[in-house]
C-alpha positions as a Python dict, from the first residue, in 0.01 Angstrom:
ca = {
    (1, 'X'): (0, 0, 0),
    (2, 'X'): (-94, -31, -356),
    (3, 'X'): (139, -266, -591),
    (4, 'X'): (292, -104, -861),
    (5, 'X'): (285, -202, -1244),
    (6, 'X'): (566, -165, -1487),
    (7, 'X'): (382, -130, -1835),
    (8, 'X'): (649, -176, -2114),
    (9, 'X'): (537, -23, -2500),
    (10, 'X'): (335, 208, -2262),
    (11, 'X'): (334, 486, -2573),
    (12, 'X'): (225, 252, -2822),
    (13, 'X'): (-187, 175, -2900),
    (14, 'X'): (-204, -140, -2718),
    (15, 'X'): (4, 26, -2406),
    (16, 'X'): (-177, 298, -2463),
    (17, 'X'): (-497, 85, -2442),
    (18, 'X'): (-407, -139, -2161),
    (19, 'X'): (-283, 192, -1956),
    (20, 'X'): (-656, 350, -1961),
    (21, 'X'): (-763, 8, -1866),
    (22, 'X'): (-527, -19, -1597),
    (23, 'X'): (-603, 343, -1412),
    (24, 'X'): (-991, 248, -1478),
    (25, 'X'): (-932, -26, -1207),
    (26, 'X'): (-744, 218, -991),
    (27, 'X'): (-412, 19, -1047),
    (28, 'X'): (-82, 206, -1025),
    (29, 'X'): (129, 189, -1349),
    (30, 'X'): (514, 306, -1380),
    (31, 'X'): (563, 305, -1807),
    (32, 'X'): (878, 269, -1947),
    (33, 'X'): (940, 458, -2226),
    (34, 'X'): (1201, 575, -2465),
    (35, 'X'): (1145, 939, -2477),
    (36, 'X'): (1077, 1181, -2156),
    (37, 'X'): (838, 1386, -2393),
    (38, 'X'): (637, 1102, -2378),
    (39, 'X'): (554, 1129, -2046),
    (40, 'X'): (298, 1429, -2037),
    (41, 'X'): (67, 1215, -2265),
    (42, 'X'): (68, 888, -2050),
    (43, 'X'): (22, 1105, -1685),
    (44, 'X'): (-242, 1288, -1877),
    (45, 'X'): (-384, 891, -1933),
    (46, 'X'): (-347, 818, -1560),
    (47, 'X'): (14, 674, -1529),
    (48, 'X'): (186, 756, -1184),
    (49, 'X'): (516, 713, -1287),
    (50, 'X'): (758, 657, -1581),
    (51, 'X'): (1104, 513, -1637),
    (52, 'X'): (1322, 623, -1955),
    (53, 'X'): (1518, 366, -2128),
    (54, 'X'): (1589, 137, -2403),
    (55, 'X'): (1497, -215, -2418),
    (56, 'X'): (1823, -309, -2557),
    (57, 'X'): (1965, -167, -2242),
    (58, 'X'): (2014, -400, -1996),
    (59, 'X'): (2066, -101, -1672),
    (60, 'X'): (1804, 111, -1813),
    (61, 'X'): (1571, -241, -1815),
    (62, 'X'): (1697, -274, -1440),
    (63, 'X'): (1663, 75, -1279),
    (64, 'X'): (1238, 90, -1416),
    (65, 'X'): (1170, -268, -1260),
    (66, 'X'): (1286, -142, -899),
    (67, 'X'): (1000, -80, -714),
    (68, 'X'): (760, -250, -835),
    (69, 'X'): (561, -573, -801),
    (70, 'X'): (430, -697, -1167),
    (71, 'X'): (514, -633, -1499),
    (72, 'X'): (311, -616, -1802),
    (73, 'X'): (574, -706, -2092),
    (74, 'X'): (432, -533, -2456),
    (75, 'X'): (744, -607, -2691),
    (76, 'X'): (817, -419, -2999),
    (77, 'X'): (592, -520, -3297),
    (78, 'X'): (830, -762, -3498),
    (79, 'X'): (1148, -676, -3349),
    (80, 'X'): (1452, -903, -3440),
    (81, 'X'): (1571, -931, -3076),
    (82, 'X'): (1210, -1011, -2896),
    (83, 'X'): (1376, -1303, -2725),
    (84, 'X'): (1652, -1092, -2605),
    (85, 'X'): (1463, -779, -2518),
    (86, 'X'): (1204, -1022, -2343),
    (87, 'X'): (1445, -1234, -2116),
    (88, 'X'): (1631, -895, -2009),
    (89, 'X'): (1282, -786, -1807),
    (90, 'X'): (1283, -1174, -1696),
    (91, 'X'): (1646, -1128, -1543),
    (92, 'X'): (1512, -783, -1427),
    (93, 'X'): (1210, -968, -1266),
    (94, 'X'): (1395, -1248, -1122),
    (95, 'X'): (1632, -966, -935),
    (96, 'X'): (1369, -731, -803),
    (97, 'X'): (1150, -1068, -712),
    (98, 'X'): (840, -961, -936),
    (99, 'X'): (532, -1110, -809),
    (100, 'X'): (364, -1142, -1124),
    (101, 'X'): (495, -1126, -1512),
    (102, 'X'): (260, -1062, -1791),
    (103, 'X'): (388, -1129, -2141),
    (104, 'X'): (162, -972, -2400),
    (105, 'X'): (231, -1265, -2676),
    (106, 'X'): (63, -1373, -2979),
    (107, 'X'): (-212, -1606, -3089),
    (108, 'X'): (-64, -1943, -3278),
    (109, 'X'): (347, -1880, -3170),
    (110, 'X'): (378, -2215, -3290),
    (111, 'X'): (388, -2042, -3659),
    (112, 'X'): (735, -2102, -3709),
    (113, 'X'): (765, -1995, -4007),
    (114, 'X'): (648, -1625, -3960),
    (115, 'X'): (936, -1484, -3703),
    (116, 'X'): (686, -1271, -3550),
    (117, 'X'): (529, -1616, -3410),
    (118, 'X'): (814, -1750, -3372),
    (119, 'X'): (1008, -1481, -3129),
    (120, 'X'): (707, -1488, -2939),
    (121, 'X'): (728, -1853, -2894),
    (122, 'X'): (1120, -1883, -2804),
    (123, 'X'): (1016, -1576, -2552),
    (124, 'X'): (688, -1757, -2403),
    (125, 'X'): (943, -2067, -2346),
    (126, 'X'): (1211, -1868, -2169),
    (127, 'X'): (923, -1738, -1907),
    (128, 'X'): (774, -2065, -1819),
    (129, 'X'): (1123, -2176, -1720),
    (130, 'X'): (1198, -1911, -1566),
    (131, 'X'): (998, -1984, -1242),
    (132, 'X'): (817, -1645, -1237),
    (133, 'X'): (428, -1701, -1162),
    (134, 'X'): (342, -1562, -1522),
    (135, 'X'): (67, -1559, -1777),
    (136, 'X'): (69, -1468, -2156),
    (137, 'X'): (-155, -1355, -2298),
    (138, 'X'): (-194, -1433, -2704),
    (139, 'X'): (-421, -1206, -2913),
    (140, 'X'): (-551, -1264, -3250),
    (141, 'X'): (-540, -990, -3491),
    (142, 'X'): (-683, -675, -3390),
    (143, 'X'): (-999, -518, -3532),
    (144, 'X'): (-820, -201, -3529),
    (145, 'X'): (-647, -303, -3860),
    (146, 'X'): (-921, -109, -4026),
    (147, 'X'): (-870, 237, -3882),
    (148, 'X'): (-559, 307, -4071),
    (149, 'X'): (-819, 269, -4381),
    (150, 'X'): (-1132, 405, -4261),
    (151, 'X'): (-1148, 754, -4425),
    (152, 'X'): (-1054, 526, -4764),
    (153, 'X'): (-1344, 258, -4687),
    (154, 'X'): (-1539, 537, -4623),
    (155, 'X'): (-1520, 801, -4917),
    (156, 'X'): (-1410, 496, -5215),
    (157, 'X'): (-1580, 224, -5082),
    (158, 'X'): (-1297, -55, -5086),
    (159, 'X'): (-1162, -228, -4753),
    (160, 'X'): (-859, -350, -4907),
    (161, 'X'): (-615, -571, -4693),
    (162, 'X'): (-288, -797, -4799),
    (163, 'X'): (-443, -1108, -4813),
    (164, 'X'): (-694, -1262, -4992),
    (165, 'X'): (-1117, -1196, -4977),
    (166, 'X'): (-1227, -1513, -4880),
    (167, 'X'): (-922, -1602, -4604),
    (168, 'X'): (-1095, -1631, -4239),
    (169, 'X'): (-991, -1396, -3926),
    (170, 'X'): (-1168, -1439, -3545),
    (171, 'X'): (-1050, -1040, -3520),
    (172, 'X'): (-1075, -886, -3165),
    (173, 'X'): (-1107, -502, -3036),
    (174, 'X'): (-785, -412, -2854),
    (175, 'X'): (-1008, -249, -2625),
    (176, 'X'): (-1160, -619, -2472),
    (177, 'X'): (-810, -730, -2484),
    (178, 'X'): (-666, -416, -2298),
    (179, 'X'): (-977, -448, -2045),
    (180, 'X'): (-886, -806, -2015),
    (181, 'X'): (-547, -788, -1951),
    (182, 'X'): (-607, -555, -1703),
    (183, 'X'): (-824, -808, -1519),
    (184, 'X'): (-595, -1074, -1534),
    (185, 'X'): (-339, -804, -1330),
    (186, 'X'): (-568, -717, -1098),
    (187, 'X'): (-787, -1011, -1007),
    (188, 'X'): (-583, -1348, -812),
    (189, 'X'): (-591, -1659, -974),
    (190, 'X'): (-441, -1627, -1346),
    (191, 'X'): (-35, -1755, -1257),
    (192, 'X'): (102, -1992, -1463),
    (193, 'X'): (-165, -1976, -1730),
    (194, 'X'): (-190, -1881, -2136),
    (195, 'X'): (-495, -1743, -2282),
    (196, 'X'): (-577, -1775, -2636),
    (197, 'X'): (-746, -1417, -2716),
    (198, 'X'): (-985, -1422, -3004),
    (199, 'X'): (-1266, -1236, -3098),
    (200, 'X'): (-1640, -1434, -3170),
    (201, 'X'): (-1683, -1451, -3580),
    (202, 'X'): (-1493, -1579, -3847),
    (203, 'X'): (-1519, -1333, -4102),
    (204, 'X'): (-1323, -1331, -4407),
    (205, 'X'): (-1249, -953, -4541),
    (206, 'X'): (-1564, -976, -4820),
    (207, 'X'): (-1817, -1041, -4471),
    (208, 'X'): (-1618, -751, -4299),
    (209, 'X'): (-1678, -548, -4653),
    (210, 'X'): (-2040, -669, -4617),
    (211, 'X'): (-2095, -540, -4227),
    (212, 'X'): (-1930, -199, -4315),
    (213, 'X'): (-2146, -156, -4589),
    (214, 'X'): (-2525, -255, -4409),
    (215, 'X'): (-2349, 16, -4145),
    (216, 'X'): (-2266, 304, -4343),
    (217, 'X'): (-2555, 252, -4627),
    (218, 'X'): (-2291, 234, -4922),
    (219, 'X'): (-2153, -3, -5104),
    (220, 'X'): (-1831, -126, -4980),
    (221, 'X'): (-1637, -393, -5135),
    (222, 'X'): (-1307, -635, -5062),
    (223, 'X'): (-997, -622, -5260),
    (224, 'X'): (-712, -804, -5234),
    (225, 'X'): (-344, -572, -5169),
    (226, 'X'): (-76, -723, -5349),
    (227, 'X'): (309, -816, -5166),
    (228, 'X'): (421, -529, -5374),
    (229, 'X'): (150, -288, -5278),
    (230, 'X'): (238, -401, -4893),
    (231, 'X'): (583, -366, -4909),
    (232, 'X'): (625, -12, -5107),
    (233, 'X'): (336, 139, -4860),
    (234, 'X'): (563, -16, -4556),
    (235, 'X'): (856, 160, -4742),
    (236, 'X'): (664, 519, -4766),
    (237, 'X'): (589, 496, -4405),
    (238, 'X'): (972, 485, -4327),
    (239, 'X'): (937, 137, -4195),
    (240, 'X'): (1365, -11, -4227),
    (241, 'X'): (1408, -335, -4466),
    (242, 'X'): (1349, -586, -4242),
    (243, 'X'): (1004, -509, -4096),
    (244, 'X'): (920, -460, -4454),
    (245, 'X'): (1038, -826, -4506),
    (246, 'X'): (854, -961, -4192),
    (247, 'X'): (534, -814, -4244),
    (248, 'X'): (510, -1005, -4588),
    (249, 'X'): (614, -1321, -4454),
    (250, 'X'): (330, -1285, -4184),
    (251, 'X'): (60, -1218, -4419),
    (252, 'X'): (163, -1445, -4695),
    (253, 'X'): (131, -1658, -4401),
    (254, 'X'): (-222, -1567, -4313),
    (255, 'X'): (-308, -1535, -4655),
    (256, 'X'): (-226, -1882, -4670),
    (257, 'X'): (-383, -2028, -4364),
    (258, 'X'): (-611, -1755, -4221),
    (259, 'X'): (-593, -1671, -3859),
    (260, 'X'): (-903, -1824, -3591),
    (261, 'X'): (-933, -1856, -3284),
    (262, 'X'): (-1178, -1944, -3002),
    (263, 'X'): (-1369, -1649, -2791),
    (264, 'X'): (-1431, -1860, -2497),
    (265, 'X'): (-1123, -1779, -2320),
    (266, 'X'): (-1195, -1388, -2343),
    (267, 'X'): (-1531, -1384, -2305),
    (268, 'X'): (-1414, -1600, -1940),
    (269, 'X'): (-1228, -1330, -1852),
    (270, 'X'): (-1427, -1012, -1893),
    (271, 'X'): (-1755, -1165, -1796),
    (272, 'X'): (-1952, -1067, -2112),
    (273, 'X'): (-1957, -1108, -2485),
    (274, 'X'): (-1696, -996, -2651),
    (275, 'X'): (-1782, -732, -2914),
    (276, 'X'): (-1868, -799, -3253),
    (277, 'X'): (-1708, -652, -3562),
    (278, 'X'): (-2002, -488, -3638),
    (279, 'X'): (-2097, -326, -3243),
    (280, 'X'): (-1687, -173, -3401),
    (281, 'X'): (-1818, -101, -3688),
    (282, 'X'): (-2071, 124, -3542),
    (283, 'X'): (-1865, 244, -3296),
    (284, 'X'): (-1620, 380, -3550),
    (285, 'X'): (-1902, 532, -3817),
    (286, 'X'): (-2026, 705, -3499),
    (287, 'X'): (-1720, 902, -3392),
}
């Protein structure tokens, strides 16, 4: 009998992600989700079952673990009560004697200062004590960043982000770390282990303005978003105070410091290279 996967932030892009992943290596997923009109989308994606609830809710949290045999844990981006929300499917998992708990982290928790990192962290420290055979998994910052911009790269030729040009990112396609953390589900041998998930270059956003450019044939150049900018686009997209207030800690932050990584760990796990910005680059001008 096939063991069954509960996939938390299953309607999100990187549950959405890992789900296709998943059901491409003919595992069985149960998603929890928040809304039941949710649930067309992620059968129509391969999911076998679904759970309703809230992660705040402690019942709903412990009806959608029963049954199953691992959990892949995909918190809320920048949620104020990540520790909470996270040690809630831990309890849950510790009841229903979960075989296997995959917490879908960050890269660098040890960032104090940016609460992002540091939730993660304070979540990562309540599974390892927990006694749970576990692994996280922390990602670098996704690739992806640029598809909310594309059209704009495109048609004005700017990639503008909110930090500065010259600041230094190993970025990664969600899609290698969806495949691998479907892998590390499905294959023996990854309990009680963390895996820094980076991609291979360190490119600052002027050499990602450079590689869109030689793709597309135009002229594309980097500019610099100010805290303001950030925070009133947040604000138009209905994002509440506080995420407003994180996500300009966290890139002050990486404006500051950058954000790299190794790809040795990833490229471990899926067996190949992981892709290049540009190999995403192509992909996207080719859709």
């Amino acid at each position: 009998m096939s063991e069954t996967i509960l996939l938390t932030g299953a309607n999100g892009k990187t549950g959405r992600a890992i789900l296709k992943k998943l059901v491409g290596l003919k595992l069985v997923v149960k998603v929890f989700i928040r809304d039941k009109n949710q649930w067309q989308d992620l059968k129509a994606l391969g999911a076998a079952g679904f759970a309703v609830g809230d992660m705040l809710d402690v019942d709903s949290i412990d009806s959608a673990v029963m049954g199953c045999q691992k959990i892949i844990h995909v918190g809320p981006p920048m949620h104020p009560d990540e520790k909470t929300i996270t040690q809630s499917f831990i309890e849950a998992a510790i009841k229903q004697n979960i075989g296997h708990f995959i917490y879908y982290s960050v890269m660098h928790p040890l960032r104090r200062d940016v609460r992002h990192h540091r939730l993660k962290l304070d979540a990562e420290e309540v599974l390892v004590e927990s006694g749970i055979p576990y692994t996280i998994l922390q990602p670098i910052r996704y690739m992806q960043h640029l598809l909310p911009i594309w059209n704009k790269v495109v048609e004005e030729g700017v990639h503008a982000m909110p930090f500065n040009t010259e600041v230094m990112f190993n970025v990664v396609d969600l899609e290698d770390l969806a495949e691998a953390t479907a892998i590390v589900a499905a294959e023996p041998g990854h309990y009680f282990a963390t895996y820094e998930l980076a991609g291979v270059e360190p490119l600052s956003q002027t050499d990602m303005a450079a590689i869109i450019s030689d793709v597309i044939g135009t002229p594309v150049t980097a500019q610099a978003i100010s805290q303001q900018q950030l925070a009133d686009n947040a604000r138009e997209k209905g994002f509440n105070e506080d995420k407003v207030e994180q996500m300009m800690l966290m890139n002050k932050h990486y404006d500051d410091c950058g954000f790299l990584g190794s790809p040795n760990v990833l490229r471990w796990i899926l067996g190949r290279q992981p892709t290049l910005y540009r190999e995403f680059v192509e992909r996207l001008h080719q859709a």
